[in-house]
DRENMILO-606370 format. One record per residue: x, y, z of N, C-alpha, C in turn. Coordinates in Angstrom, 2 decimals. Layout:
BEGIN
+---------+---------+---------+---------+---------+---------+---------+---------+---------+
|      nu |      nv |      nw |     cau |     cav |     caw |      cu |      cv |      cw |
+---------+---------+---------+---------+---------+---------+---------+---------+---------+
|       X |       Y |       Z |       X |       Y |       Z |       X |       Y |       Z |
...
+---------+---------+---------+---------+---------+---------+---------+---------+---------+
//
This chain:
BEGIN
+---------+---------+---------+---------+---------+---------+---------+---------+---------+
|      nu |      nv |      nw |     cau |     cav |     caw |      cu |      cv |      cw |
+---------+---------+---------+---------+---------+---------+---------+---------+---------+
|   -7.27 |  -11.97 |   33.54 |   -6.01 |  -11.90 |   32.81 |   -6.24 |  -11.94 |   31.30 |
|   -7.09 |  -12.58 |   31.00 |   -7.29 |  -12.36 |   29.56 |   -8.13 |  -10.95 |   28.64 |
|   -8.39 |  -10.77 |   29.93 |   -9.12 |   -9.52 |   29.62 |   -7.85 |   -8.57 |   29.02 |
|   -6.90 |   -8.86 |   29.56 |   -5.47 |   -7.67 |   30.03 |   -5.27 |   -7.94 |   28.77 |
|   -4.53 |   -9.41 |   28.06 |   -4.12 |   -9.86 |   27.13 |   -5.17 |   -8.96 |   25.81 |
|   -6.31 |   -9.07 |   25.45 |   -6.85 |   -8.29 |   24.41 |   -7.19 |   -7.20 |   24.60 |
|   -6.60 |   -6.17 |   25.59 |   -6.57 |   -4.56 |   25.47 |   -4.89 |   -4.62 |   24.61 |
|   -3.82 |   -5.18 |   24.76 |   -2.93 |   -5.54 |   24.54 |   -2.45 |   -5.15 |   23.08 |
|   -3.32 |   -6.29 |   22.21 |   -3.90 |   -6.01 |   21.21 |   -4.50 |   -5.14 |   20.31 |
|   -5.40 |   -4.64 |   21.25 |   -6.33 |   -3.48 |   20.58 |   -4.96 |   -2.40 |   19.63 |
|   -6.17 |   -1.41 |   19.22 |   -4.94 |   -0.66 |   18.58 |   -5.16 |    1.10 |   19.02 |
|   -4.40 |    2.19 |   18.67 |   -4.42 |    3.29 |   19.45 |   -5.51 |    3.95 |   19.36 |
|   -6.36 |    3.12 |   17.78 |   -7.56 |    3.75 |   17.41 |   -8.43 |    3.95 |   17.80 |
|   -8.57 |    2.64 |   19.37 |   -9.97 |    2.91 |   20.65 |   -9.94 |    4.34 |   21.20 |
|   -8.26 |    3.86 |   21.44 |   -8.10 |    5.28 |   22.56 |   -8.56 |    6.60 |   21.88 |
|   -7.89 |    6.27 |   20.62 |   -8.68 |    7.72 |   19.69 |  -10.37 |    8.30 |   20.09 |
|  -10.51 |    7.25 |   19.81 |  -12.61 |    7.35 |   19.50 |  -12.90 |    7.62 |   20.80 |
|  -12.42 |    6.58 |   21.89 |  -12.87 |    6.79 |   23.16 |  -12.26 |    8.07 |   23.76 |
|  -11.60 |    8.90 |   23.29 |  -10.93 |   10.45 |   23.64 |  -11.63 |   11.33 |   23.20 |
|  -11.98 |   11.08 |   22.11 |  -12.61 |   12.20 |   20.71 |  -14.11 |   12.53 |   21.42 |
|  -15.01 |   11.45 |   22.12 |  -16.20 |   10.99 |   22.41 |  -16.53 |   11.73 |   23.59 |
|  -15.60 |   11.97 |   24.32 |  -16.00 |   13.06 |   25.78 |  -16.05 |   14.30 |   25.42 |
|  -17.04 |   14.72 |   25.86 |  -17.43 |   16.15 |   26.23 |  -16.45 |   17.42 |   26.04 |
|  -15.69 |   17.09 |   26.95 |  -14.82 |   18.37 |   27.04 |  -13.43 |   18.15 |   25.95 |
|  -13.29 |   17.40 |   25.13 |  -12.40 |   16.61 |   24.43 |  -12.51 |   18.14 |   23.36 |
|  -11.15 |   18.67 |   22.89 |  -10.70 |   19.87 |   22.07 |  -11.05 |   18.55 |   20.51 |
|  -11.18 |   19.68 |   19.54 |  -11.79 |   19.26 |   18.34 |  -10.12 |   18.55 |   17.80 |
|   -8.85 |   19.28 |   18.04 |   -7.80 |   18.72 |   17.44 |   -6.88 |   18.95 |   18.63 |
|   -6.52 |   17.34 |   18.44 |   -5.57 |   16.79 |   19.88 |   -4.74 |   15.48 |   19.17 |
|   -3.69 |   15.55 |   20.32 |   -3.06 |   14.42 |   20.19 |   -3.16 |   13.74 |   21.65 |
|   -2.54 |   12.59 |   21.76 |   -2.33 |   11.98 |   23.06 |   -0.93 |   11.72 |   23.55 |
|   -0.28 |   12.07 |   24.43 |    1.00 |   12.27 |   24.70 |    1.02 |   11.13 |   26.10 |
|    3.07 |   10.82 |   26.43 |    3.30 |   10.48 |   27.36 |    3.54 |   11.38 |   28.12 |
|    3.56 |   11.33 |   29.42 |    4.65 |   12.28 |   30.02 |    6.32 |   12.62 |   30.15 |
|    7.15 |   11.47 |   30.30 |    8.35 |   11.40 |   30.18 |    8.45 |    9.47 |   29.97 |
|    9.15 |    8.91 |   28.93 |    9.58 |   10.57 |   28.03 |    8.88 |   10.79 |   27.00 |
|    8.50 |   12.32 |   27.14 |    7.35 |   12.65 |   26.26 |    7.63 |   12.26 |   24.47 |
|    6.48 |   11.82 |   24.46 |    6.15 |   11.11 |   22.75 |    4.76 |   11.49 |   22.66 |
|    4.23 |   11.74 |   21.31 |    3.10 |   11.58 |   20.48 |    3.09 |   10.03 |   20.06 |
|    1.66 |    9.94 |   20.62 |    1.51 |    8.34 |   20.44 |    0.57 |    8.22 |   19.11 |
|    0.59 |    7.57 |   17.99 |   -0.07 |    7.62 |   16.86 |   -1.46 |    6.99 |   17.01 |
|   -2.12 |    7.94 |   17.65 |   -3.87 |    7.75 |   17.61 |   -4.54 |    7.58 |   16.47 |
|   -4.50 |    8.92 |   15.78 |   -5.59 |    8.96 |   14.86 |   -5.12 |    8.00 |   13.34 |
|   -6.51 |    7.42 |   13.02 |   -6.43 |    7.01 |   11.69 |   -6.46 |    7.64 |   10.71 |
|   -5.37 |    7.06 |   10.02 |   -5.08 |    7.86 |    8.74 |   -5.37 |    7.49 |    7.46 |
|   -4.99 |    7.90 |    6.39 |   -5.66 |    7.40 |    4.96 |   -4.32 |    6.11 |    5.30 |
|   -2.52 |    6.73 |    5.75 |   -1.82 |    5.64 |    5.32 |   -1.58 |    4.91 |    6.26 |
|   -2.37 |    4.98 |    7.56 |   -2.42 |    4.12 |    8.17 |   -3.90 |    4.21 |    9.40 |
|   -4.66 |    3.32 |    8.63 |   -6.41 |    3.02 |    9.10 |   -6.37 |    2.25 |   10.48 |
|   -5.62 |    1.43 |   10.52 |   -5.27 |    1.08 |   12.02 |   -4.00 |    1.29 |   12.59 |
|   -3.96 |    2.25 |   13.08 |   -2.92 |    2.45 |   13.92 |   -1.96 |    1.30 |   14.87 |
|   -0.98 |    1.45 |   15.27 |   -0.29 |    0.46 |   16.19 |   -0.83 |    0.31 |   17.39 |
|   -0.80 |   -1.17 |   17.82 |   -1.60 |   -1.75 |   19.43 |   -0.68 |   -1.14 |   19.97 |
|   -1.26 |   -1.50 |   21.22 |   -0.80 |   -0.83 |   22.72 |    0.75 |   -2.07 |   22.96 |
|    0.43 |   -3.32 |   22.57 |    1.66 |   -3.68 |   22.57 |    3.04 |   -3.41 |   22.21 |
|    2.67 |   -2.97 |   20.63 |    3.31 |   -2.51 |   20.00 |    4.45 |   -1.05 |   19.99 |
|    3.35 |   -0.40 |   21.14 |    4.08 |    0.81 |   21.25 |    4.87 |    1.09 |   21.98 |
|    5.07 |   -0.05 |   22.85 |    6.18 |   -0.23 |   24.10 |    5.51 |    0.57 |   25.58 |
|    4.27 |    0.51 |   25.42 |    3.66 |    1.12 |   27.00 |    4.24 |    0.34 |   28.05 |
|    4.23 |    0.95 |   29.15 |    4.77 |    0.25 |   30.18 |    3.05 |    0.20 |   30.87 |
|    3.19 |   -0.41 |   32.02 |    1.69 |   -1.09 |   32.78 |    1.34 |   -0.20 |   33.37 |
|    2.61 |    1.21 |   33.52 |    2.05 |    2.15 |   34.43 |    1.87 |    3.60 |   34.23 |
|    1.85 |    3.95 |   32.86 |    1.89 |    4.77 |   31.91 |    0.66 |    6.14 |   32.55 |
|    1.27 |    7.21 |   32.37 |    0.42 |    8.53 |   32.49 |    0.28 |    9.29 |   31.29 |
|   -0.95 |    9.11 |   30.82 |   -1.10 |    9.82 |   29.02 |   -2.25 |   11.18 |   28.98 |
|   -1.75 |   11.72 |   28.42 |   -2.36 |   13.09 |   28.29 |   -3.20 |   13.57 |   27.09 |
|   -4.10 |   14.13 |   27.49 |   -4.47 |   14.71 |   26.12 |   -3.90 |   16.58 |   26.10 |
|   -3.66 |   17.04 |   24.85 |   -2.63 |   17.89 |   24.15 |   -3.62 |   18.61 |   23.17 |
|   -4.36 |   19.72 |   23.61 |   -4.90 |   20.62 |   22.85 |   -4.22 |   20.93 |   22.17 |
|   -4.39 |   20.78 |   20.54 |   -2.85 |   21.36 |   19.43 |   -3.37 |   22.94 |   19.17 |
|   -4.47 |   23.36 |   19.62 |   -5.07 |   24.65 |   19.23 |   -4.91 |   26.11 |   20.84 |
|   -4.13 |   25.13 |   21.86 |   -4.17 |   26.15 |   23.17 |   -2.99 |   26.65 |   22.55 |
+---------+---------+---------+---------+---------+---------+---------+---------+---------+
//
């Protein structure tokens, strides 16, 4: 359970790196919900270096997220 509690925490910026880092991962992407569909603010920016936690963003526990080739 505590494990759960500091993914919680973390911020969208893992998910970034840990997306960016696979293989088949498109050079420019975003990460999306499915419904209802949103762009979730991954990448770090100059005006914002850490992005918002997973708490923060209102995920639910059972969330289906996508990655979104912006170049298909």
């Amino acid at each position: 359970m505590k494990y759960i509690r500091k993914l919680s925490v973390s911020t969208f910026q893992y998910l970034y790196y840990f997306t960016f880092c696979h293989e088949e991962c498109p050079d420019d992407f975003h990460i999306v919900t499915n419904f209802p569909r949103r762009t979730l603010p991954c990448e770090p920016t100059e005006e914002t270096p850490e992005p918002i936690t997973f708490e923060q963003s209102g995920l639910g526990k059972n969330e289906m997220l996508f990655v979104q080739d912006n170049e298909a």
